[in-house]
C-alpha positions as CSV (number, residue, x, y, z in Angstrom):
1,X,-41.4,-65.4,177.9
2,X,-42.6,-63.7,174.5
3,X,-43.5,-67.8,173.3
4,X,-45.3,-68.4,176.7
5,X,-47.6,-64.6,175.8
6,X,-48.1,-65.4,172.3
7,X,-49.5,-69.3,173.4
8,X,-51.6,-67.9,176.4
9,X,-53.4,-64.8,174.2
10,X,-53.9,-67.5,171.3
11,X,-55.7,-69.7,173.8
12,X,-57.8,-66.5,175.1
13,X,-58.4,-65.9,171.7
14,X,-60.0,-69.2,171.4
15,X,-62.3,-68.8,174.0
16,X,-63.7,-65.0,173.4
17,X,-64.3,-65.8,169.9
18,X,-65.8,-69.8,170.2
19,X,-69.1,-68.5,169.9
20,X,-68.9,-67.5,166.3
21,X,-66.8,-70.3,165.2
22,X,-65.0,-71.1,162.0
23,X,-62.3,-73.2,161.4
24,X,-59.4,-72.5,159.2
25,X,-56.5,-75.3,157.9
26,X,-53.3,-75.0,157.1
27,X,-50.4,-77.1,156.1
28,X,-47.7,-77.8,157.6
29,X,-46.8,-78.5,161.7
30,X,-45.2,-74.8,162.4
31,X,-47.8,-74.1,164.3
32,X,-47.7,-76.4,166.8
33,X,-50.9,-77.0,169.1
34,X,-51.0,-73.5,170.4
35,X,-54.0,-73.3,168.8
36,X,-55.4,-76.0,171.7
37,X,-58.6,-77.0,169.4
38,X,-59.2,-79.9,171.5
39,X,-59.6,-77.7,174.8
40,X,-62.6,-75.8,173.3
41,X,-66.5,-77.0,175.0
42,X,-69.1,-78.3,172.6
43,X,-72.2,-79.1,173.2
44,X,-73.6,-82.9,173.3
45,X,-76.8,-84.6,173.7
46,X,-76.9,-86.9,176.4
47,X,-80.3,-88.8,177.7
48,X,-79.8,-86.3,180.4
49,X,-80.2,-83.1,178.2
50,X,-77.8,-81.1,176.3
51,X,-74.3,-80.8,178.6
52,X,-71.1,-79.0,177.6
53,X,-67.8,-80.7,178.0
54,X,-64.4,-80.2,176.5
55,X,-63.8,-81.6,172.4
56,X,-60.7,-83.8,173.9
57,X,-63.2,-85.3,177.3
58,X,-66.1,-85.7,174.3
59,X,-64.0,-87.4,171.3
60,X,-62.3,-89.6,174.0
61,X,-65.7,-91.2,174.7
62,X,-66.5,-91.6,171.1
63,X,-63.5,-93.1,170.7
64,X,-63.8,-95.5,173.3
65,X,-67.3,-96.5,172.2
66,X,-66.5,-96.7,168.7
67,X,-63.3,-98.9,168.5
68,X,-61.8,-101.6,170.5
69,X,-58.9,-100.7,173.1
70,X,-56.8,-103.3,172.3
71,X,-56.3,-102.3,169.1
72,X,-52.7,-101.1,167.8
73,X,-51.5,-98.0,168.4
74,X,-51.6,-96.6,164.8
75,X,-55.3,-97.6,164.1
76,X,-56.0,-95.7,167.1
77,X,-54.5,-93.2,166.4
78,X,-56.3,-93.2,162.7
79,X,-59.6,-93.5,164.2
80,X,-58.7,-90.6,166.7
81,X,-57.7,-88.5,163.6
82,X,-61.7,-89.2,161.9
83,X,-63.2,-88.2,165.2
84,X,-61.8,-85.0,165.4
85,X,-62.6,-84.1,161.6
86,X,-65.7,-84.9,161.8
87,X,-66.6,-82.6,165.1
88,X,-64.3,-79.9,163.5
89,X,-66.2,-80.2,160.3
90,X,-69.8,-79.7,161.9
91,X,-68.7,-77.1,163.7
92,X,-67.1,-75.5,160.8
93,X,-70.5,-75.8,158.8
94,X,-73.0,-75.1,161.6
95,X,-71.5,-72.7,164.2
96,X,-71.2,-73.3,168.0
97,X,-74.6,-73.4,168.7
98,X,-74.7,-76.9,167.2
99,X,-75.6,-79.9,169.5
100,X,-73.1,-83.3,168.9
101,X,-75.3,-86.3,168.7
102,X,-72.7,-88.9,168.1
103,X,-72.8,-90.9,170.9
104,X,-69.9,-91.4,173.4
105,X,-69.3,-92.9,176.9
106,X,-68.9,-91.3,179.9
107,X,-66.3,-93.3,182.6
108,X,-69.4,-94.8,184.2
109,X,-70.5,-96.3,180.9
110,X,-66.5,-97.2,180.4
111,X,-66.4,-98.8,183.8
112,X,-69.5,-100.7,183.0
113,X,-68.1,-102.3,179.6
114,X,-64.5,-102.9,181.1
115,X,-64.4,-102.8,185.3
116,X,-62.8,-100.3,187.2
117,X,-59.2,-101.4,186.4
118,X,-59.2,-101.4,182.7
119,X,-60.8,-98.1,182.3
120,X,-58.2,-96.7,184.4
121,X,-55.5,-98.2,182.1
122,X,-57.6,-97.8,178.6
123,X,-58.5,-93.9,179.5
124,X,-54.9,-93.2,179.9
125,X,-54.3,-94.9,176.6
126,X,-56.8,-93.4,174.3
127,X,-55.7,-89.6,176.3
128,X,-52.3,-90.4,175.0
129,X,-53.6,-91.3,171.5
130,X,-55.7,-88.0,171.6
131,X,-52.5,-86.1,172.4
132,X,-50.4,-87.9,169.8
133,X,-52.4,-86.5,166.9
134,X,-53.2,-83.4,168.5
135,X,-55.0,-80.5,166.2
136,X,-54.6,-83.0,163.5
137,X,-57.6,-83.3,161.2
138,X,-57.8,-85.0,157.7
139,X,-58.6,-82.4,154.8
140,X,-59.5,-83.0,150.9
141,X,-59.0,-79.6,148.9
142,X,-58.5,-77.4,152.6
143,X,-61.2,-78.6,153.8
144,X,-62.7,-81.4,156.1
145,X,-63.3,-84.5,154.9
146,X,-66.4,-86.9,155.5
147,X,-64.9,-88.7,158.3
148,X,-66.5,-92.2,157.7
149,X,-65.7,-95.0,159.4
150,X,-67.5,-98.6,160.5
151,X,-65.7,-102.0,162.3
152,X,-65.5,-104.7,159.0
153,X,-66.5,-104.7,155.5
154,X,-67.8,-107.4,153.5
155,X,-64.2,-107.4,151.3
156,X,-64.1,-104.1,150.3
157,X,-65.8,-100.3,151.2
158,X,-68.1,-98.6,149.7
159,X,-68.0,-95.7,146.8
160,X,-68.9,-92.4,148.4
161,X,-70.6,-90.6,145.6
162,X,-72.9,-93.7,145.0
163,X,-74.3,-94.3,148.4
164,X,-74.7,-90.3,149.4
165,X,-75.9,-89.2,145.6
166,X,-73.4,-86.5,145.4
167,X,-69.6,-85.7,143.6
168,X,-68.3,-84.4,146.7
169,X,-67.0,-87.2,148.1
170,X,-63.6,-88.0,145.4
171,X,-61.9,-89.7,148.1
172,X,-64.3,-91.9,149.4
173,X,-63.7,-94.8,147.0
174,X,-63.7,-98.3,146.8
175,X,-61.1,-99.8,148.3
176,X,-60.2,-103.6,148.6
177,X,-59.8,-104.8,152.1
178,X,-59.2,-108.8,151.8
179,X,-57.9,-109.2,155.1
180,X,-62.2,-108.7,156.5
181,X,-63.0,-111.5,154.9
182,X,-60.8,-113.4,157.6
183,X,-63.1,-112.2,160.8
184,X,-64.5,-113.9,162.9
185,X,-67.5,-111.6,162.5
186,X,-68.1,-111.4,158.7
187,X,-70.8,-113.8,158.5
188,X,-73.8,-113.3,160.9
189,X,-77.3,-114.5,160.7
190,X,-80.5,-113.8,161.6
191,X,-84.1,-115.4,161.4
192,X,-87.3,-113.7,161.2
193,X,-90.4,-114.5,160.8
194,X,-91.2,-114.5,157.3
195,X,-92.5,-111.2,155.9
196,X,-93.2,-110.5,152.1
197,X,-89.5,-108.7,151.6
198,X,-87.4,-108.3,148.6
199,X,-84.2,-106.6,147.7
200,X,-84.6,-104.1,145.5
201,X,-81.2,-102.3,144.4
202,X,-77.4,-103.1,145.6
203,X,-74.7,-100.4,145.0
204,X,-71.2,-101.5,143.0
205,X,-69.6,-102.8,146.3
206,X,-72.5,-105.4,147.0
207,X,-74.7,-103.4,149.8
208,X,-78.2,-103.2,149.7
209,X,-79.7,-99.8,148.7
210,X,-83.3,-100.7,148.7
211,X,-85.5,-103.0,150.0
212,X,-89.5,-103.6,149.5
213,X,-91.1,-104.8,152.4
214,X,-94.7,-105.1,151.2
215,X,-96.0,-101.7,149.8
216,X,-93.2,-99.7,151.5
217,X,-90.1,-99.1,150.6
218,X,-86.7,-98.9,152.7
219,X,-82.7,-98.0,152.5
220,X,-80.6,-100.6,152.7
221,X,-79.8,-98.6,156.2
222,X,-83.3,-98.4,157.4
223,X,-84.2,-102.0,157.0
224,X,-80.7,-102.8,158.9
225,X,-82.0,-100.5,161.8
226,X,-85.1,-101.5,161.8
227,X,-84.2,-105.1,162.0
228,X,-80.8,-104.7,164.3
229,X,-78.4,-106.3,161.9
230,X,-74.8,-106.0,161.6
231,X,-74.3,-104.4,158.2
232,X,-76.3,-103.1,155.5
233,X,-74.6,-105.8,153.2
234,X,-76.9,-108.6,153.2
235,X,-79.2,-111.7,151.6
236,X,-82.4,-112.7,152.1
237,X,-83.6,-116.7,152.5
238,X,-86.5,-118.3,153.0
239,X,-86.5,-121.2,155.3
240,X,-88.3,-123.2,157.2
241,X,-91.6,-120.8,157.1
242,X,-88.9,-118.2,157.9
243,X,-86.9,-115.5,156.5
244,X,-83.4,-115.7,157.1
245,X,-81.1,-113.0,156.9
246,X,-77.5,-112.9,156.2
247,X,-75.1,-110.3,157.2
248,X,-71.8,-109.7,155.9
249,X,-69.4,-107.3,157.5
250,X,-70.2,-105.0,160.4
251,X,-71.7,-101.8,159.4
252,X,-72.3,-99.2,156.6
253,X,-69.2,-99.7,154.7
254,X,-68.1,-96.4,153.9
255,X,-64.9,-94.6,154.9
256,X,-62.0,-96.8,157.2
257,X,-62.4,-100.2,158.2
258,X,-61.6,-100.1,161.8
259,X,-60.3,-103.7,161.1
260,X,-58.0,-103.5,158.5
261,X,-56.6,-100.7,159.5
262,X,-55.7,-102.8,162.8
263,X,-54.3,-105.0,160.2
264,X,-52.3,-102.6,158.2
265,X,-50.8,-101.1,161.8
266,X,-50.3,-104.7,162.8
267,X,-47.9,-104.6,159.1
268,X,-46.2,-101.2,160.6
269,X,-48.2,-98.6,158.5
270,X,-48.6,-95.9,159.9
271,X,-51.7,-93.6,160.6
272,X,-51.0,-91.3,157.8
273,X,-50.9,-94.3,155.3
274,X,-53.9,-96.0,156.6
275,X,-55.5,-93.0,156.3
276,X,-54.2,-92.1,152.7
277,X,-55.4,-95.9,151.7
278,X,-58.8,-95.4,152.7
279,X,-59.3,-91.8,151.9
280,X,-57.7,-91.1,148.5
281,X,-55.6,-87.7,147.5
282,X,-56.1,-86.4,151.6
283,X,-53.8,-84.5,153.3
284,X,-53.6,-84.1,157.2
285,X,-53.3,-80.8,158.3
286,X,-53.5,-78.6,161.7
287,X,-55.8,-76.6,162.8
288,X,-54.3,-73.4,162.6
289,X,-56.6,-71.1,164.4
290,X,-60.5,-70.5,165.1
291,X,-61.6,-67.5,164.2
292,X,-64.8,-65.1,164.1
293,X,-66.8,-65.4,160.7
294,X,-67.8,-61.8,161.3
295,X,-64.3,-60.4,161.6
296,X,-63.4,-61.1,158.0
């Protein structure tokens, strides 16, 4: 009975003092999930407008967006580690008020991508991945890390500090993922017209940083945007009167690569040593408690 009191007033807690939010880590798995982090509402843009919904009903749509279902079990439940962080994390450093934009799908947009049948049977699977690693969060030094993640590098990611111009990313390093090379989607192409473009800079791992495209100048990101490619590591060719593009990987390249850590779960690693490989000197922790900035 005393357990059962002490769960429901932590839960209350939660809830009277969400609007002031501030997230506080500890080690170890004594606490348990009393804490129930993944019941909290955030808010989240949605063509619609802004909507609240619970973190768990949110970071399951993200999730399903994000990586494929059929995936193994431990890469799942890696990738449903890196979601949480990186809410927790923003909400940590901006406060309640703060408006989610990553986008997510809602069980129509599920149903639409998979029928009726499957998203009955690959809801229940990533709900059961979410409560798995429950209150589970990946921390560098106590605190949140830069939960980075994209589908296939082009060999290896990319270094952190270099690509975001800052120190505070130590455990965002390179890291060799040989088994990418092997997909079916690391090579892509695509033809343009031909436009007066060069590539300017590349960082250490062999993604474009810059590109001149006539008098302006672009990100490697921007261009890859602009020009709907499948990752920011790429060539340039003319051909033909055209300018052919070469893609290699799918995505920015910094953080996990969903597809080697399918690999490395496929090996039976688990999601704490995918994690460890691809985010160096880590730790997961809980999330203990959420508390009132103003109280302290």
């Amino acid at each position: 009975m005393k357990q059962r009191f002490k769960t429901f007033f932590c839960y209350l807690s939660i809830i009277m003092l969400l609007p002031y939010i501030v997230t506080v880590f500890i080690n170890g798995s004594s606490m348990a999930s009393s804490s129930r982090v993944d019941d909290v509402y955030v808010k989240v843009k949605t063509e619609a407008g802004t909507v609240e919904m619970s973190m768990e009903e949110y970071c399951i749509g993200v999730l399903a967006r994000e990586i494929p279902a059929d995936y193994k079990k431990e890469a799942l439940k890696a990738q449903a580690i890196l979601v949480r962080t990186e809410v927790c994390k923003k909400l940590q450093e901006n406060g309640r008020d703060i408006v989610l934009e990553e986008p997510f799908w809602t069980k129509e947009e599920m149903e639409k991508a998979w029928g009726a049948v499957k998203t009955s049977s690959n809801y229940m699977k990533f709900e059961q991945i979410w409560k798995e690693t429950e209150c589970q969060i990946l921390t560098y030094e106590g605190k949140p890390v830069k939960a980075s993640f994209f589908r296939l590098s082009n060999g290896s990611t990319r270094d952190g500090n270099e690509v975001l111009g800052s120190e505070e990313y130590p455990y965002l390093k390179i890291v060799d993922c040989p088994l990418d090379i092997e997909a079916g989607e690391q090579i892509q192409t695509v033809t343009l017209d031909d436009m007066d473009a060069e590539i300017t800079e590349c960082d250490t791992a062999g993604y474009v940083v810059s590109v001149r495209v006539e008098n302006e100048s672009l990100s490697g990101e921007e261009f890859r945007n602009s020009y709907h490619l499948a990752s920011s590591c790429f060539t340039f060719q003319k051909y033909n009167g055209k300018l052919r593009i070469t893609t290699r990987g799918v995505g920015h390249g910094l953080g996990m690569s969903q597809y080697t850590a399918n690999e490395m779960a496929k090996e039976g690693m688990d999601a704490a040593s995918i994690l460890e490989y691809f985010f160096e000197g880590t730790e997961l922790k809980e999330v203990a408690d959420i508390v009132s900035s103003e109280t302290k």
